[in-house]
Biopython code that builds the backbone (N, CA, C, O; Angstrom):
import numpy as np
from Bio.PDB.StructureBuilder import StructureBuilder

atoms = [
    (1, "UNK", "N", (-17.761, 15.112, 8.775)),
    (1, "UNK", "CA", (-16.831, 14.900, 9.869)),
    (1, "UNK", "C", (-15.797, 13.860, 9.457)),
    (1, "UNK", "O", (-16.091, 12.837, 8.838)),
    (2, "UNK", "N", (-14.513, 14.206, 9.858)),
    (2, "UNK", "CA", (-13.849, 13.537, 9.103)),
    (2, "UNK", "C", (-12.789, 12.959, 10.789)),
    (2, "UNK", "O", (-12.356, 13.537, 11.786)),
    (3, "UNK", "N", (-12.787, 11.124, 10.095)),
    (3, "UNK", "CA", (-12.406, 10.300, 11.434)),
    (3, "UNK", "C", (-11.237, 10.218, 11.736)),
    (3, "UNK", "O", (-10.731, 10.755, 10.751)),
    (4, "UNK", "N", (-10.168, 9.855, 12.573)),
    (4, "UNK", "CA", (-8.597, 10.095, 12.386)),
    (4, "UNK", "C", (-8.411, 8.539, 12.477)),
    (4, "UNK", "O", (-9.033, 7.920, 13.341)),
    (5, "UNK", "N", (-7.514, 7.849, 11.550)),
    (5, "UNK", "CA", (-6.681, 6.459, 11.256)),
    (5, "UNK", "C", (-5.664, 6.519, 11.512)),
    (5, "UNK", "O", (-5.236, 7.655, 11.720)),
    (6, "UNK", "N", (-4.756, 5.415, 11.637)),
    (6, "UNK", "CA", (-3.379, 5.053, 12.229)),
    (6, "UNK", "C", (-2.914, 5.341, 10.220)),
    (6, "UNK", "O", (-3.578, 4.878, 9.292)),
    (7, "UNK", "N", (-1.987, 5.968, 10.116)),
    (7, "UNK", "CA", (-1.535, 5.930, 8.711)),
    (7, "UNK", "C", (-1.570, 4.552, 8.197)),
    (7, "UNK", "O", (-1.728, 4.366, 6.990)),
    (8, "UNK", "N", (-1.401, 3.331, 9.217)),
    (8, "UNK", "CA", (-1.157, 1.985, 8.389)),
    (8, "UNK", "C", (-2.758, 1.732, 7.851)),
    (8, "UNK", "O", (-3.204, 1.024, 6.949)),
    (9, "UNK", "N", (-3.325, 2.526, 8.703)),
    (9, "UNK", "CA", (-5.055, 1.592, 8.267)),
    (9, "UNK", "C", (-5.228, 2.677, 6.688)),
    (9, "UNK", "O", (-5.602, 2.055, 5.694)),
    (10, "UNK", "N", (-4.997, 4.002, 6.532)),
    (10, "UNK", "CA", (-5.016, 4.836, 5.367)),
    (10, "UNK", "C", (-4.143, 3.747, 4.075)),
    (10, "UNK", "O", (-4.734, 3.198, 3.146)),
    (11, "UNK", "N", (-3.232, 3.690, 4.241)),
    (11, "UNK", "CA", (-2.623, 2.848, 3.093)),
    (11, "UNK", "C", (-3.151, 1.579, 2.760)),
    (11, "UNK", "O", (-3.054, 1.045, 1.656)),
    (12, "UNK", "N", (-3.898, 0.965, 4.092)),
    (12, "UNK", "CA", (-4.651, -0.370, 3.487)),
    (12, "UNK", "C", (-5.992, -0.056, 3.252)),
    (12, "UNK", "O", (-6.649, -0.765, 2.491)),
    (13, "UNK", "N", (-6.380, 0.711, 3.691)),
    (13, "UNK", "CA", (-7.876, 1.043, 2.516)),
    (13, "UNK", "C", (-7.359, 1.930, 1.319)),
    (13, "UNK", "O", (-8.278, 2.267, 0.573)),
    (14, "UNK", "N", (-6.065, 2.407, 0.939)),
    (14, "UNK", "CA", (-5.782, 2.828, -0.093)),
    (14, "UNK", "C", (-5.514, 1.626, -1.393)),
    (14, "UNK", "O", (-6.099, 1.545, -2.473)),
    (15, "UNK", "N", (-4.892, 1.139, -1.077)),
    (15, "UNK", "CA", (-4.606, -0.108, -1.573)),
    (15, "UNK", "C", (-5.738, -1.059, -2.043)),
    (15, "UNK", "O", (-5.923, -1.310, -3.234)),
    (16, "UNK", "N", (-6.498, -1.583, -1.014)),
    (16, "UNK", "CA", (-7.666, -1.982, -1.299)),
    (16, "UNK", "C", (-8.369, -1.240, -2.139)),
    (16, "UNK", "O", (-8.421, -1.611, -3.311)),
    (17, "UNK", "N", (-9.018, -0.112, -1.756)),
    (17, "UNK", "CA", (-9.725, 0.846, -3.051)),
    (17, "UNK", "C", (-9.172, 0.697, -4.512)),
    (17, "UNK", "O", (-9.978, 0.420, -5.401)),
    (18, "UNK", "N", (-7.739, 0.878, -4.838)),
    (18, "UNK", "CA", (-7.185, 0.963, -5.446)),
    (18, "UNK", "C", (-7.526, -0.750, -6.488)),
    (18, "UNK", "O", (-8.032, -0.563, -7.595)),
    (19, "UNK", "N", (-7.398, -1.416, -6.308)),
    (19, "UNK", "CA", (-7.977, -2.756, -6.316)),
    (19, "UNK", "C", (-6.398, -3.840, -6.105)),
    (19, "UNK", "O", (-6.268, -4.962, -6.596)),
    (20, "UNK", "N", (-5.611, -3.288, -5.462)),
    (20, "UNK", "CA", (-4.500, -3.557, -5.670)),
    (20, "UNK", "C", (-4.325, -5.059, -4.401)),
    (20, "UNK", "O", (-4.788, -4.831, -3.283)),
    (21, "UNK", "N", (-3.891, -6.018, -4.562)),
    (21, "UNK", "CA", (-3.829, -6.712, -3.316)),
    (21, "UNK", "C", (-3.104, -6.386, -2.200)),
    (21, "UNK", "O", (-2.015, -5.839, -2.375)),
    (22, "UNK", "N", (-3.484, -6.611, -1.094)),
    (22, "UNK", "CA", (-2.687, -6.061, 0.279)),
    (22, "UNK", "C", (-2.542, -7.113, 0.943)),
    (22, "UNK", "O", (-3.493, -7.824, 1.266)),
    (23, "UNK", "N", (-1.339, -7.354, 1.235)),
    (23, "UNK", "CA", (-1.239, -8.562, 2.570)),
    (23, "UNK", "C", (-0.612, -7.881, 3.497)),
    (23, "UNK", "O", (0.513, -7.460, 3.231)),
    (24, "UNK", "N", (-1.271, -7.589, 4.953)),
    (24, "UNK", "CA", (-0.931, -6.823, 5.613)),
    (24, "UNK", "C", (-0.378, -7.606, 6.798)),
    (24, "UNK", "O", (-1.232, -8.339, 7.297)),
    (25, "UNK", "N", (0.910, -7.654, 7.430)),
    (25, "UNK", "CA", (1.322, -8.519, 8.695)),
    (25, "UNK", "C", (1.023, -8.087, 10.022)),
    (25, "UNK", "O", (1.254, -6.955, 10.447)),
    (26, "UNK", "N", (0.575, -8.892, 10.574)),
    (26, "UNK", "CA", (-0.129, -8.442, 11.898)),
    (26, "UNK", "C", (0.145, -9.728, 12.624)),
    (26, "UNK", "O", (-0.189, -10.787, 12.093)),
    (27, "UNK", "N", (0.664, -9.714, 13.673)),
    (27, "UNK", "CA", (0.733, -11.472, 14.238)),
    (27, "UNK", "C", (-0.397, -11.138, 16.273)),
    (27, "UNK", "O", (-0.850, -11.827, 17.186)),
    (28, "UNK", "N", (-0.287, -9.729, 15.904)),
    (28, "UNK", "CA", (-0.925, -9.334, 17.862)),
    (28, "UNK", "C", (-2.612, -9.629, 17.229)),
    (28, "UNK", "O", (-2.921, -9.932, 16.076)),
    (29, "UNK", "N", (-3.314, -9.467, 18.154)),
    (29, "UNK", "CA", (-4.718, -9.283, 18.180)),
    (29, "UNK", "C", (-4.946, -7.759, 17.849)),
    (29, "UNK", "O", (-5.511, -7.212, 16.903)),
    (30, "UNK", "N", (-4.424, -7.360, 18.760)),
    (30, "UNK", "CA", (-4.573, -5.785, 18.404)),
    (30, "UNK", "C", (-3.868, -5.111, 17.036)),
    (30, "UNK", "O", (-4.282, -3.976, 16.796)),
    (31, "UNK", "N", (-3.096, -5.518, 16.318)),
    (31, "UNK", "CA", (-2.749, -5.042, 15.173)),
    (31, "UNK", "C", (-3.826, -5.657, 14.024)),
    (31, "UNK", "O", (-4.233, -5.197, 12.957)),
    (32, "UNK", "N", (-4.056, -6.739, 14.648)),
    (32, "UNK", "CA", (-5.145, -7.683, 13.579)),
    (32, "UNK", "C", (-6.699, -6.944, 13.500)),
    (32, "UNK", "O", (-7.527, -6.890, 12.591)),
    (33, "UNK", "N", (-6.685, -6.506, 14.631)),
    (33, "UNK", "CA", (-8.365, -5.336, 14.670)),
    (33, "UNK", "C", (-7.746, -4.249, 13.937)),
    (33, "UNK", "O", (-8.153, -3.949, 12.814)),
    (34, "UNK", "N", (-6.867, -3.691, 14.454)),
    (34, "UNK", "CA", (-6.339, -2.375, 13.645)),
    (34, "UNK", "C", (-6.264, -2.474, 12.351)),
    (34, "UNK", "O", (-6.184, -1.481, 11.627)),
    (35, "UNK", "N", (-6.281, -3.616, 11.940)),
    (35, "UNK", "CA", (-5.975, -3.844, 10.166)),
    (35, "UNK", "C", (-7.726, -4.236, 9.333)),
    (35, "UNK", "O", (-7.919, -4.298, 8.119)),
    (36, "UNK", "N", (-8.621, -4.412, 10.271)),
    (36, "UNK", "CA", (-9.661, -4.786, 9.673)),
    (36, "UNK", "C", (-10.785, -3.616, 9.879)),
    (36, "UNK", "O", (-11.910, -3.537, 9.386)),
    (37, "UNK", "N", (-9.871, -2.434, 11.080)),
    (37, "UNK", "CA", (-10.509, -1.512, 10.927)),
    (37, "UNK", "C", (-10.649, -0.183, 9.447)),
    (37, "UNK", "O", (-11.431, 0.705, 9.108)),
    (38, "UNK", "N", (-9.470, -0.736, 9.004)),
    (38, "UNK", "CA", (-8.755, -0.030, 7.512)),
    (38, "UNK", "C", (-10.426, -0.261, 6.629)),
    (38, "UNK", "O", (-10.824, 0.443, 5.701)),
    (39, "UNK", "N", (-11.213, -1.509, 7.288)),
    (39, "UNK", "CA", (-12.593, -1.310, 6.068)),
    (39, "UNK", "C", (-13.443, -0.370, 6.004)),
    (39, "UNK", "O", (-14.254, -0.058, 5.133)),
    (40, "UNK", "N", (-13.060, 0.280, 7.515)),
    (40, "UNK", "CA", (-14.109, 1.705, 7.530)),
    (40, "UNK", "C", (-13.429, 2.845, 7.474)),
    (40, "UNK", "O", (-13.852, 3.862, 8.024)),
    (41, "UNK", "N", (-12.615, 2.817, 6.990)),
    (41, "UNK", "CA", (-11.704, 4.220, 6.114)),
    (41, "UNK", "C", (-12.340, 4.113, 5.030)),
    (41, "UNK", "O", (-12.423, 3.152, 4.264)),
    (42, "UNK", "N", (-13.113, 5.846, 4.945)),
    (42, "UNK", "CA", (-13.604, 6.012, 3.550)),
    (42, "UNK", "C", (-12.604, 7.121, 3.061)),
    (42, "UNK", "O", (-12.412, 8.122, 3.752)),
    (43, "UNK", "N", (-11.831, 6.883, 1.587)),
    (43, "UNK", "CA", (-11.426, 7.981, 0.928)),
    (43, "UNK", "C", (-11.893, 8.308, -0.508)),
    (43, "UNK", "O", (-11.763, 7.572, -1.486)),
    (44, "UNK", "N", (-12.311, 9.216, -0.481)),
    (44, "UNK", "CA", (-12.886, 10.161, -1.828)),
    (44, "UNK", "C", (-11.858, 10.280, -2.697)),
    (44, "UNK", "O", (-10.726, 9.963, -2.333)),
    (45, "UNK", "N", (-12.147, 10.840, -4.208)),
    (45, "UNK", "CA", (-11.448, 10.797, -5.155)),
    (45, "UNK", "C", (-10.206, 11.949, -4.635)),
    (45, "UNK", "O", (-9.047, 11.628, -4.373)),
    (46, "UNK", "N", (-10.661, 13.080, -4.578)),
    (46, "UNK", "CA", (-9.265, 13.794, -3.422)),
    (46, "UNK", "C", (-8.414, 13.477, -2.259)),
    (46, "UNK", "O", (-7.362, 13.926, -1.803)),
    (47, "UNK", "N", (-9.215, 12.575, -1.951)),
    (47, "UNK", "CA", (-7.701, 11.757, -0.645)),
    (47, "UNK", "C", (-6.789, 10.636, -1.724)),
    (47, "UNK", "O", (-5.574, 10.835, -1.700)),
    (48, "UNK", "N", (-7.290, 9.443, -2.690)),
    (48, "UNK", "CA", (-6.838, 8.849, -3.420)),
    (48, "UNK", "C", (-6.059, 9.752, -4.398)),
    (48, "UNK", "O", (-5.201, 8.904, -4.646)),
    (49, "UNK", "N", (-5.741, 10.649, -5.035)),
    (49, "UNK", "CA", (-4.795, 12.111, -5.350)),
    (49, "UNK", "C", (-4.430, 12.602, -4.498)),
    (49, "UNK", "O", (-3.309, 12.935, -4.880)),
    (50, "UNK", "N", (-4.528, 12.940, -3.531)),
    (50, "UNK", "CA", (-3.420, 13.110, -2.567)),
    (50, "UNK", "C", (-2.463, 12.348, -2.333)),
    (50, "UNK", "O", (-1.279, 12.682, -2.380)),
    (51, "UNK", "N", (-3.029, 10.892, -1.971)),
    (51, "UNK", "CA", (-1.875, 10.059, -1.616)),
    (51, "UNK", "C", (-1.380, 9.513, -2.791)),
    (51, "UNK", "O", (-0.195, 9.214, -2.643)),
    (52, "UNK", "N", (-1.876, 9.220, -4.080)),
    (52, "UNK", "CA", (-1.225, 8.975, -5.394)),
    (52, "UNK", "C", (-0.092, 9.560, -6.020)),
    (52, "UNK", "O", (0.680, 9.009, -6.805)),
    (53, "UNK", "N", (-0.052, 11.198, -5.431)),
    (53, "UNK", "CA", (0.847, 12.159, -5.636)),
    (53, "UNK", "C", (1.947, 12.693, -4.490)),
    (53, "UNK", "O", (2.713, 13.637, -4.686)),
    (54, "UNK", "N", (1.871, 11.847, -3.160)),
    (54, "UNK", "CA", (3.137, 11.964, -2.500)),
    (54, "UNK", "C", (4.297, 11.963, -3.315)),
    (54, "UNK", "O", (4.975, 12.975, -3.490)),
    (55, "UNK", "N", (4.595, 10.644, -3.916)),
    (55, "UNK", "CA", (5.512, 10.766, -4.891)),
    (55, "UNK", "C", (6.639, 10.103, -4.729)),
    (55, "UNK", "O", (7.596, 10.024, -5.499)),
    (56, "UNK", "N", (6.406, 9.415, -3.216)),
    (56, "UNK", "CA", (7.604, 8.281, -2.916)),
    (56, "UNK", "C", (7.053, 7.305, -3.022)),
    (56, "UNK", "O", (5.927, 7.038, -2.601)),
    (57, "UNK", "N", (8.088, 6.356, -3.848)),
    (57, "UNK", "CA", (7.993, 5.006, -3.612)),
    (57, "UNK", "C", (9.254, 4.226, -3.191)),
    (57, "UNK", "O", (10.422, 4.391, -3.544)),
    (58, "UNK", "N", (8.558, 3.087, -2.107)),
    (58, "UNK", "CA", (9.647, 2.286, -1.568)),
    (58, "UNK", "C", (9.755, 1.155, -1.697)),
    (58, "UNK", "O", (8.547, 0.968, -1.847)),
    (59, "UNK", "N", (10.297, -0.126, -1.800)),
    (59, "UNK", "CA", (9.974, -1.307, -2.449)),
    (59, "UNK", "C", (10.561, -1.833, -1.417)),
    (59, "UNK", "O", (11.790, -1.890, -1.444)),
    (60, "UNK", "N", (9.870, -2.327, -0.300)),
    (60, "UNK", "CA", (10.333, -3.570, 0.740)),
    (60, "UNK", "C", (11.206, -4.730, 0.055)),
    (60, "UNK", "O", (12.334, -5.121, 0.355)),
    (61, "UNK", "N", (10.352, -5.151, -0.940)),
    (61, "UNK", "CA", (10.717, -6.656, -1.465)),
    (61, "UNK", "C", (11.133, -5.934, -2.984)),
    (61, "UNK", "O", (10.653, -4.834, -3.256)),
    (62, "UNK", "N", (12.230, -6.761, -4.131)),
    (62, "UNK", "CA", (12.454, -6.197, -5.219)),
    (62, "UNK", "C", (12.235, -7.187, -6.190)),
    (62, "UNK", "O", (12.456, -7.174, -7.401)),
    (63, "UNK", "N", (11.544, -8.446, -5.109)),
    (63, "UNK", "CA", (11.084, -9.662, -6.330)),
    (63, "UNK", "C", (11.911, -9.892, -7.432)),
    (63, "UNK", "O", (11.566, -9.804, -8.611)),
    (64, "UNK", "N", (12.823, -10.137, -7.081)),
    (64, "UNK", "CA", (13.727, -10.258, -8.461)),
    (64, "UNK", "C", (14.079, -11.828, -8.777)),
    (64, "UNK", "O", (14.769, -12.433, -9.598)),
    (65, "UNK", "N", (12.965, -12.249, -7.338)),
    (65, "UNK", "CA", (13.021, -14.281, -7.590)),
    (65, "UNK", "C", (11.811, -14.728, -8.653)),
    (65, "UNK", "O", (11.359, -15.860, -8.823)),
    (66, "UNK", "N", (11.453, -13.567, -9.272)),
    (66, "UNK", "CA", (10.329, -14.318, -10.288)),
    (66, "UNK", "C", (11.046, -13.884, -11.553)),
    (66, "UNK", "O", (10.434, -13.970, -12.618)),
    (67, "UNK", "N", (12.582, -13.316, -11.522)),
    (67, "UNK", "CA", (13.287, -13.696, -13.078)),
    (67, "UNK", "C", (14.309, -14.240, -13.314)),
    (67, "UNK", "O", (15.114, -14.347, -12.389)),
    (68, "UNK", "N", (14.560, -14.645, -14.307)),
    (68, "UNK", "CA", (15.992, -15.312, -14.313)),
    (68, "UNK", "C", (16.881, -14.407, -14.415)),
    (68, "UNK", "O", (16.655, -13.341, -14.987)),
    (69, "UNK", "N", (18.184, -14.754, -13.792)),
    (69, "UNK", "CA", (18.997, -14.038, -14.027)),
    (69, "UNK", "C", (19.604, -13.256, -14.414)),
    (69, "UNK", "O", (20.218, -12.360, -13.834)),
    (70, "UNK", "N", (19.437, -13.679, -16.184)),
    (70, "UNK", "CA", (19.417, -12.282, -16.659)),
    (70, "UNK", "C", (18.456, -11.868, -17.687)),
    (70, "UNK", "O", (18.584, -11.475, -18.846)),
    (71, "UNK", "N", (17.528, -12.058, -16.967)),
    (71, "UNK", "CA", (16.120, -11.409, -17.452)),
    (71, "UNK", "C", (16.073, -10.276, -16.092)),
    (71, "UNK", "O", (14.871, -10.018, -16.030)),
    (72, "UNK", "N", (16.600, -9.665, -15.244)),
    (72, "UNK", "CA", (16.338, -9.081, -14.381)),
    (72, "UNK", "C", (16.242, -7.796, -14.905)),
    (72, "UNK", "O", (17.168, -7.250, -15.504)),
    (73, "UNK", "N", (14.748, -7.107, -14.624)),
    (73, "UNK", "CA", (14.978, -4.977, -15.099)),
    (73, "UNK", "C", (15.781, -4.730, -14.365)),
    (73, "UNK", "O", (16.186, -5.400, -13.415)),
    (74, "UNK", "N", (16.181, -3.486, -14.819)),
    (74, "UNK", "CA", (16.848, -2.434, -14.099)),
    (74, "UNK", "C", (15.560, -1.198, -13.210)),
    (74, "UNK", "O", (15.701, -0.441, -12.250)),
    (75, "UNK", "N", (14.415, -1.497, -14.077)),
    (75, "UNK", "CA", (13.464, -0.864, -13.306)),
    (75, "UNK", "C", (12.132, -1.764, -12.896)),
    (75, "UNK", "O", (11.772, -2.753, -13.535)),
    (76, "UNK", "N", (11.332, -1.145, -11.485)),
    (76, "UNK", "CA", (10.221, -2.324, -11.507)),
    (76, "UNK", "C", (8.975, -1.287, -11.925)),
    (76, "UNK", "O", (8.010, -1.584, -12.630)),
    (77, "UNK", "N", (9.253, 0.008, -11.303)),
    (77, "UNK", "CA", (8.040, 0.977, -11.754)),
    (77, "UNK", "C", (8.956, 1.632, -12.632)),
    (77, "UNK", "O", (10.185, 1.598, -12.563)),
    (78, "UNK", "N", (7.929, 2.497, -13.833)),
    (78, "UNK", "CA", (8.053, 2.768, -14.874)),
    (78, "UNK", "C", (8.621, 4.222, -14.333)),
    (78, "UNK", "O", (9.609, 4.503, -15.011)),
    (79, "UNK", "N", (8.416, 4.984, -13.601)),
    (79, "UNK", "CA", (9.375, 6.670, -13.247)),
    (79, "UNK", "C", (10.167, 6.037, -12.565)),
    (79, "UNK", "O", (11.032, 6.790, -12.118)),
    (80, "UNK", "N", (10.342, 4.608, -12.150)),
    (80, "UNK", "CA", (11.634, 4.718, -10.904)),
    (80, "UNK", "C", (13.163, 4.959, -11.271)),
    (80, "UNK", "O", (13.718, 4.516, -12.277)),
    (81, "UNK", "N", (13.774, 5.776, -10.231)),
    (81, "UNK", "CA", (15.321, 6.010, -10.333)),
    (81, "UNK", "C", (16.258, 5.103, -9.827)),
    (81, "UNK", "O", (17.463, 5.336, -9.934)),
]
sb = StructureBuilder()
sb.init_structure("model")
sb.init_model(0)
sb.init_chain("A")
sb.init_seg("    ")
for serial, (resi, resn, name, xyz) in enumerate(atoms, 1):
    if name == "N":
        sb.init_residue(resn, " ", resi, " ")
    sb.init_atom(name, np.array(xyz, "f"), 0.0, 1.0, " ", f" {name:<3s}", serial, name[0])
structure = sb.get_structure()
């Protein structure tokens, strides 16, 4: 039986699984349960390929304050356009 999640709680147990760090913003009570409910999202090696292979990526932040100037890439992920 398979449980239904808010997509935000899928990406933070994706992430997490992934071993990747997540800092997730939540300032309500209720977004703050919603985010700790993401620990009981289980995904199998076919949901982690599924969502590995959407194929978009979006970069909120482009961190470009951890180079100098002109040490800056032109890319941060290795396929990005």
């Amino acid at each position: 039986m398979r449980l239904i999640f808010f997509f935000r709680q899928v990406a933070l147990a994706w992430g997490i699984k992934r071993g990747t760090p997540v800092l997730p913003k939540a300032v309500s009570e209720n977004h703050i349960k919603e985010n700790l409910e993401s620990l009981h999202v289980k995904l199998d090696e076919d949901d982690m390929k599924a969502i590995e292979n959407i194929g978009i990526h979006h970069r909120y932040l482009t961190q470009t304050w951890m180079y100098k100037p002109d040490e800056i890439p032109e890319k941060h992920w290795d396929d990005e356009d």
